[in-house]
N, C-alpha and C positions, 0 to 999 in steps of 0.2 A: 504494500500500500504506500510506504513512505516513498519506495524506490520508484514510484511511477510519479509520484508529486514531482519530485528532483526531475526525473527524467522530461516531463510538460515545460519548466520552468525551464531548463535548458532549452527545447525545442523551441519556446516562445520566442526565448533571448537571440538566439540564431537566427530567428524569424525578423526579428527586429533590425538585427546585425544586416541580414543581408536587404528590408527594406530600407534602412539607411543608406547604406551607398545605392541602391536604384535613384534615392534623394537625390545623394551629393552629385550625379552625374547628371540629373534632366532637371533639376529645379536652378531659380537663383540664389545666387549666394543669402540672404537675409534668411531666407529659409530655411534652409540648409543648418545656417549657427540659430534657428530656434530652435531646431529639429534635435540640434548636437547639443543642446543645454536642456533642453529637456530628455536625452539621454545618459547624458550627467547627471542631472538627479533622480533617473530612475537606479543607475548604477550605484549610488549612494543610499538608496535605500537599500538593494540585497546586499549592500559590504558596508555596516555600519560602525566598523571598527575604524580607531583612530591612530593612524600613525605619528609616533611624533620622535623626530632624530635630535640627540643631544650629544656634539662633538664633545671630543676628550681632552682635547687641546683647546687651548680658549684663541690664542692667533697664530698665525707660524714664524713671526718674530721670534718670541718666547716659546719655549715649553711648558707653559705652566699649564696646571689639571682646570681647565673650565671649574667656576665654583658650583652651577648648576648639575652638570655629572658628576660631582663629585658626590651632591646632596642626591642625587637620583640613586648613586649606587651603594651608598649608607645605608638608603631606606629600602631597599632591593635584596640585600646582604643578607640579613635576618632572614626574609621572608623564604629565600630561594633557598638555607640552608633549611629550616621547617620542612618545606616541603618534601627536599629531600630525604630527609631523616621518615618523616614520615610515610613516603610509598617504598620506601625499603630501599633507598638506593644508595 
């Protein structure tokens, strides 16, 4: 049951995937980037995760540890040794 959900929700996407470039190819431009911003936020709804990068280096002058990764990987530290401990690893 689940695996045919998954399996629709790809097919739709594909669907979509390939009426978007028939888009990008026969309409005009204005179109086209409504078409592509409204497929930006459909995209954003199925991947609602947030990526967020925090260099280790603060500039390449210096070496010095960025003070925000340093404060990210304090609070990470704990958690990720927990974890571990506890699925037996």
């Amino acid at each position: 049951m689940m695996m045919s959900n998954i399996n629709q929700m790809w097919m739709q996407l594909c669907s979509f995937m390939f009426i978007l470039q028939l888009i990008k190819q026969f309409v005009p431009q204005t179109v086209y980037s409504y078409v592509t911003l409204l497929q930006s936020r459909i995209s954003k709804l199925m991947y609602p995760y947030i990526d967020i990068s925090i260099n280790e280096i603060a500039n390449t002058n210096s070496l010095s540890i960025n003070r925000a990764y340093g404060l990210v990987e304090a609070y990470l530290n704990p958690k990720s040794y927990q974890a571990s401990t506890t699925t037996g690893g």
